[in-house]
C-alpha positions as CSV (number, residue, x, y, z in Angstrom):
1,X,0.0,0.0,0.0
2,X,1.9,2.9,-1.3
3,X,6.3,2.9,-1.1
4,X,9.4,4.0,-0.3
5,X,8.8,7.5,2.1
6,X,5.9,9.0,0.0
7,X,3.2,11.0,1.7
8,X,0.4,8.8,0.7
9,X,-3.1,10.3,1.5
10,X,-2.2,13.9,2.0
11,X,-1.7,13.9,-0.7
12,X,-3.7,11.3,-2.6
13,X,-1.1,8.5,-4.2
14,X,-1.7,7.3,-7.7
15,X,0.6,4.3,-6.1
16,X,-2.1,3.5,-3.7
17,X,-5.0,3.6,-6.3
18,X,-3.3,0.8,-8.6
19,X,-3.5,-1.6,-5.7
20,X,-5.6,-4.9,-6.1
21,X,-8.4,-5.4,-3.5
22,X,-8.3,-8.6,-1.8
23,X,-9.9,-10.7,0.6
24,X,-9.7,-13.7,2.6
25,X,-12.1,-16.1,4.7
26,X,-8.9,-17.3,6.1
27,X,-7.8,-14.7,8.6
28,X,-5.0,-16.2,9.7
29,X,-3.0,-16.2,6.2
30,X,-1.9,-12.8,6.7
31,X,-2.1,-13.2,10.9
32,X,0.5,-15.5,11.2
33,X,2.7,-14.8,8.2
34,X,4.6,-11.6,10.2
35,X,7.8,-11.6,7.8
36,X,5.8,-11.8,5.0
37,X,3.2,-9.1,5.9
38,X,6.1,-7.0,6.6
39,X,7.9,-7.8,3.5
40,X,6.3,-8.5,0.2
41,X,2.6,-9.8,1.7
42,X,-0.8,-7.9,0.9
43,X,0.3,-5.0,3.1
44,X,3.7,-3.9,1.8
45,X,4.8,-2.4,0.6
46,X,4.5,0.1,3.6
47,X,7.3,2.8,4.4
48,X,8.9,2.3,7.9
49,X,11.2,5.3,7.6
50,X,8.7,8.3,6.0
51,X,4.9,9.1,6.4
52,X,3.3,5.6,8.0
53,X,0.5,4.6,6.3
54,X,-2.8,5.2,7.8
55,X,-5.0,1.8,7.4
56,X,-8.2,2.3,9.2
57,X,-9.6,-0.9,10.8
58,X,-13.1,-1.6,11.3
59,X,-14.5,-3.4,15.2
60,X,-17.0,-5.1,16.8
61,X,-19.6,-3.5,18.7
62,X,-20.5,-5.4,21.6
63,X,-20.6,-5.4,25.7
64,X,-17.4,-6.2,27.3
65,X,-15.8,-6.3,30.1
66,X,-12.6,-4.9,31.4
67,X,-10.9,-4.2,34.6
68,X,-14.1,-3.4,37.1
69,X,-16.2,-2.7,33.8
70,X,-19.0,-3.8,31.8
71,X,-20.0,-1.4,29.1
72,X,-21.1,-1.5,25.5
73,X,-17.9,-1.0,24.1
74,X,-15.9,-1.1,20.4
75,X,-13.2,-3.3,19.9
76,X,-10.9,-5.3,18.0
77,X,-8.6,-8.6,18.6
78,X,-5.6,-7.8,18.7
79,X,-3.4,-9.1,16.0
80,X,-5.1,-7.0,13.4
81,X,-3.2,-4.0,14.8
82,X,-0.2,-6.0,15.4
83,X,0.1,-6.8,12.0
84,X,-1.0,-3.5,10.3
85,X,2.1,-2.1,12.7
86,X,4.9,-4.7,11.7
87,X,4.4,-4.0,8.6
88,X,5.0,-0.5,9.0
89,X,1.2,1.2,8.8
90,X,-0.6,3.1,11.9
91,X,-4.2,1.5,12.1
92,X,-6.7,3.7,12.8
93,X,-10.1,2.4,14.2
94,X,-13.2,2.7,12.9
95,X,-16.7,1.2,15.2
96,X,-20.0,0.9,14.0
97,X,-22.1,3.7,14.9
98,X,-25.7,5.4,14.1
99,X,-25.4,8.7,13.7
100,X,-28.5,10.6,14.3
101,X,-28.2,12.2,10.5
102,X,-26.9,10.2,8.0
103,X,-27.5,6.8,9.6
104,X,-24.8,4.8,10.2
105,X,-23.0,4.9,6.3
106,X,-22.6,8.7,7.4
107,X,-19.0,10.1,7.1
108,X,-17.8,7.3,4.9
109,X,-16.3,9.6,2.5
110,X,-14.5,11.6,4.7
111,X,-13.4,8.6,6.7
112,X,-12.0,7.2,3.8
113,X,-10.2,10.5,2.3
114,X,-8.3,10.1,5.3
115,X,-7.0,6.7,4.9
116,X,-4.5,4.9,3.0
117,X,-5.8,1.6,3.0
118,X,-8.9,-0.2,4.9
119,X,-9.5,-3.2,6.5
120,X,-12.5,-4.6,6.9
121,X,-12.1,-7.8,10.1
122,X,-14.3,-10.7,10.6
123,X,-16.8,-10.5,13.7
124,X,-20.5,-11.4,13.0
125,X,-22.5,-13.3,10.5
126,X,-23.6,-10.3,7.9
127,X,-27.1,-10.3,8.1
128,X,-29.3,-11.8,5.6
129,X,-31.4,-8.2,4.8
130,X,-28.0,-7.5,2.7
131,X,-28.8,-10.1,-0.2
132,X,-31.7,-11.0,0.2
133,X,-33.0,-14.3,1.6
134,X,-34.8,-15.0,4.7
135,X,-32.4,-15.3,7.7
136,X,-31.3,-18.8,8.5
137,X,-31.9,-18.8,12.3
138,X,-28.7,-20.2,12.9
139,X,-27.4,-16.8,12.4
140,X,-25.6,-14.7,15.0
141,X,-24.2,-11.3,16.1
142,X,-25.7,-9.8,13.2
143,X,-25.0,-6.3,13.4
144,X,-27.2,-4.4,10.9
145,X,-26.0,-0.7,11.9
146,X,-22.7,-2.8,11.4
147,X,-23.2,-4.2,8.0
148,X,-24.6,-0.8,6.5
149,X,-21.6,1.3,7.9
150,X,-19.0,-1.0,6.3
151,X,-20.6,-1.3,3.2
152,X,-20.8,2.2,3.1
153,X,-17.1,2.3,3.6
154,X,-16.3,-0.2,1.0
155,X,-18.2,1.5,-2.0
156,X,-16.4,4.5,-1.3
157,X,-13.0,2.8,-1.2
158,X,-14.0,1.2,-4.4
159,X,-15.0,4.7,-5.7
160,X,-11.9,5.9,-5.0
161,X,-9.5,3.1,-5.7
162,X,-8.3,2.6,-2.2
163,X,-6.9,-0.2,-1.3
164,X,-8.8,-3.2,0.9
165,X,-7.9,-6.1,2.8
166,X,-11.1,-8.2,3.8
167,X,-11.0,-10.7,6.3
168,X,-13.2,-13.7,6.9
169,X,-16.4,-11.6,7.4
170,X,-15.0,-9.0,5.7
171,X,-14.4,-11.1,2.5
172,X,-18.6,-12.0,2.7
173,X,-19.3,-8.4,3.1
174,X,-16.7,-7.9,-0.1
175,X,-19.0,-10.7,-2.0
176,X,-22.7,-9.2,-1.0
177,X,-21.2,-6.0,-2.1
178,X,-20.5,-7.1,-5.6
179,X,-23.7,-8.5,-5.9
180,X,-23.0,-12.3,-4.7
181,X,-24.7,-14.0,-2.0
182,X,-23.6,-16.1,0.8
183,X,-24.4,-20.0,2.0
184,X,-25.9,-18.9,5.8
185,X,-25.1,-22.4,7.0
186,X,-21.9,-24.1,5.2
187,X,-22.8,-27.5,7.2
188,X,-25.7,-28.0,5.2
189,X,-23.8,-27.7,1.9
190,X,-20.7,-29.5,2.9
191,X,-22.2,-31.6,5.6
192,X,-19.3,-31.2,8.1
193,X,-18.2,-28.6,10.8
194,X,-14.8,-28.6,9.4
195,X,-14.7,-25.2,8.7
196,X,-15.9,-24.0,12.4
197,X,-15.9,-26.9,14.7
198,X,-18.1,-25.3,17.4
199,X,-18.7,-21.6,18.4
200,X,-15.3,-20.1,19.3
201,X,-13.0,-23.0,18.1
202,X,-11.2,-23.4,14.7
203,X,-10.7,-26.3,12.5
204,X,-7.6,-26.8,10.4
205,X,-8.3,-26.5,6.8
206,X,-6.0,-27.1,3.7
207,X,-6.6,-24.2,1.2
208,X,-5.1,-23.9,-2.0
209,X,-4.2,-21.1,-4.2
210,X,-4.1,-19.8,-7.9
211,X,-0.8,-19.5,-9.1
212,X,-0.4,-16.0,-9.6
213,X,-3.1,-14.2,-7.8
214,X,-2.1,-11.8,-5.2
215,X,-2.5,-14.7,-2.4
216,X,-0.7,-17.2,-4.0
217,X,2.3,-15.1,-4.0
218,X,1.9,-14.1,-0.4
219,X,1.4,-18.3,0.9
220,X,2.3,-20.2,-2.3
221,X,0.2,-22.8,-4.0
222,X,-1.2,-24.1,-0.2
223,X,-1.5,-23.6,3.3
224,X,-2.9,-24.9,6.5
225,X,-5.2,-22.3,8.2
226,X,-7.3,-22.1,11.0
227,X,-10.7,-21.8,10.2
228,X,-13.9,-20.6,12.5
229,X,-17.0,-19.5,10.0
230,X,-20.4,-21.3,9.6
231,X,-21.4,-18.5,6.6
232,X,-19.2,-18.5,3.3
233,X,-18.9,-17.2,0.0
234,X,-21.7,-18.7,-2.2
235,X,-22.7,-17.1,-5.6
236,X,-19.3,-15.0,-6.6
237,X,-20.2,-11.5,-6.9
238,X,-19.3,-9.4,-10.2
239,X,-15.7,-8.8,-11.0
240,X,-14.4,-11.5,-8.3
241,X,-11.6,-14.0,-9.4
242,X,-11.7,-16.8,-6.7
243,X,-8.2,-17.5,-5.9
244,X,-8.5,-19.8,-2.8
245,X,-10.7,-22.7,-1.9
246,X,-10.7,-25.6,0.7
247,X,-10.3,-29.2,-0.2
248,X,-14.1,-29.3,0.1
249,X,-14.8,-26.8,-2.6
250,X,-15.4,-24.1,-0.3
251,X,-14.0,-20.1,-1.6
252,X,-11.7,-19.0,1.0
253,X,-10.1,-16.1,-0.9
254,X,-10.9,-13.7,-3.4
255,X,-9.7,-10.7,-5.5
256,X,-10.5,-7.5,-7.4
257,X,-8.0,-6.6,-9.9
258,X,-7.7,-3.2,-11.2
C-alpha cells in the first residue's frame, strides 16, 4: 500500500489507487505470516522510515468487560493491529455507529479521504437483509448498523481506488457487495463442521491457491489455516476472481484486480 517515504493520503497517491483489493475467509493467512506481511505480503509495501500509512480498521460493537467494567464498548482482537504495525502502517479504528443524520453509512467519505488503505475484520454473520433471503436462524451477532456502515465504507474505497484487505467476514461483506450472495449455513452444503468446529473454536483447513493471484504469491500454492466460519462465500459476486478454496470446494479467498 503505497512505497518507499511518499506522503500517501495527503496527498492522494496514484501508487495506492493501482492496488488490487483482496480478501480472505482465512484470517490467519496474513495473521501469522509476520515476515511476510512486513515484507512483500498484501500489506507492503509500507514505508517504515517516511509518512506511516494510515490503514483504518473496522471493530465489533459489543458489551465487554474490562478491569471493574461492563460497558457497550468497540473493539478489535488484537493481531489486526499488530500486523498492520509490523508492517509499517498506523491503524486507525473505525466502530460501528448510528449517527443521528446520516444513519450509520454517514461520514464514509471523509473517513476514507483520510486513509491509505482499509480493512475490513471478521466479527459477526452479515445479516441476511444485505442479499436478500430469509435469515437462516442459525445466524448470529448480526449487526445491521454494522453491516450498513462498512458497506458504506467499502463503495467509497472502491469509488476511490483505495486499497482493501477483507477478512473472513470482511471477504462475505466484499462478496454481498459485488452483488453475490452467501451460504448462511456451510454444514448444510458440505455436511461437516470442518470449517468452524463449534462456536469459538477453529478447525484446520488445507486451502489452495491460484498460481499467480495476489494470495498465492503471499502463501504459495497451499496452506494450513485455521478456520472458525459457519457462513461462506456462495454465488461470486461481479468482478471477483476466486483465488483460494478448501479441499471441500469451499472459496476461501478472493480478488478484485484493477
Amino acid at each position: 500500500m503505497g512505497s518507499g517515504s511518499a506522503p500517501y493520503r495527503r496527498p492522494p497517491s496514484s501508487t495506492l489507487a493501482s492496488a488490487p483489493i483482496v480478501g480472505s475467509i482465512v484470517g490467519p493467512i496474513v495473521g501469522s505470516q509476520n515476515e511476510d506481511v512486513r515484507s512483500d505480503g498484501i500489506l507492503a509495501p509500507m514505508s517504515t522510515t517516511g509518512a506511516r500509512p494510515l490503514i483504518g480498521a473496522t471493530t465489533y460493537r459489543q458489551v465487554s468487560s474490562w478491569w471493574a467494567w461492563e460497558r457497550d464498548a468497540a473493539l478489535v482482537s488484537a493481531p489486526y493491529v499488530d500486523r498492520v504495525a509490523e508492517a509499517g502502517g498506523w491503524p486507525l479504528l473505525i466502530p460501528p455507529c448510528d449517527p443521528a443524520d446520516g444513519g450509520p453509512g454517514a461520514g464514509a467519505a471523509q473517513a476514507v479521504g483520510a486513509l491509505d488503505g482499509l480493512l475490513l475484520i471478521g466479527g459477526g454473520d452479515v445479516g441476511a437483509s444485505a442479499y436478500g433471503p430469509a435469515p437462516d436462524p442459525r445466524n448470529a451477532k448480526v449487526s445491521e448498523v454494522r453491516d450498513a456502515g462498512e458497506l458504506a465504507l467499502l463503495a467509497e474505497a472502491l469509488r476511490t481506488g483505495l486499497p482493501v484487505l477483507a477478512i473472513c467476514r470482511g471477504a462475505q461483506l466484499l462478496n454481498v457487495h459485488q452483488g453475490g450472495d452467501l451460504v448462511q449455513y456451510l454444514p448444510d452444503v458440505i455436511g461437516t463442521t470442518a470449517h468452524q468446529p463449534a462456536p469459538g473454536a477453529f478447525g484446520e483447513v488445507t486451502v489452495m491457491t491460484v498460481p499467480g493471484s495476489r494470495i498465492n504469491c503471499i502463501v504459495g500454492d497451499q496452506i494450513e489455516v485455521p478456520c472458525s466460519h459457519h457462513q461462506a462465500i456462495g454465488t461470486v459476486g461481479r468482478d471477483l476472481v476466486v483465488t483460494g478454496r478448501a479441499e471441500d470446494g469451499v472459496v476461501e479467498a478472493v480478488e478484485l484486480p484493477g
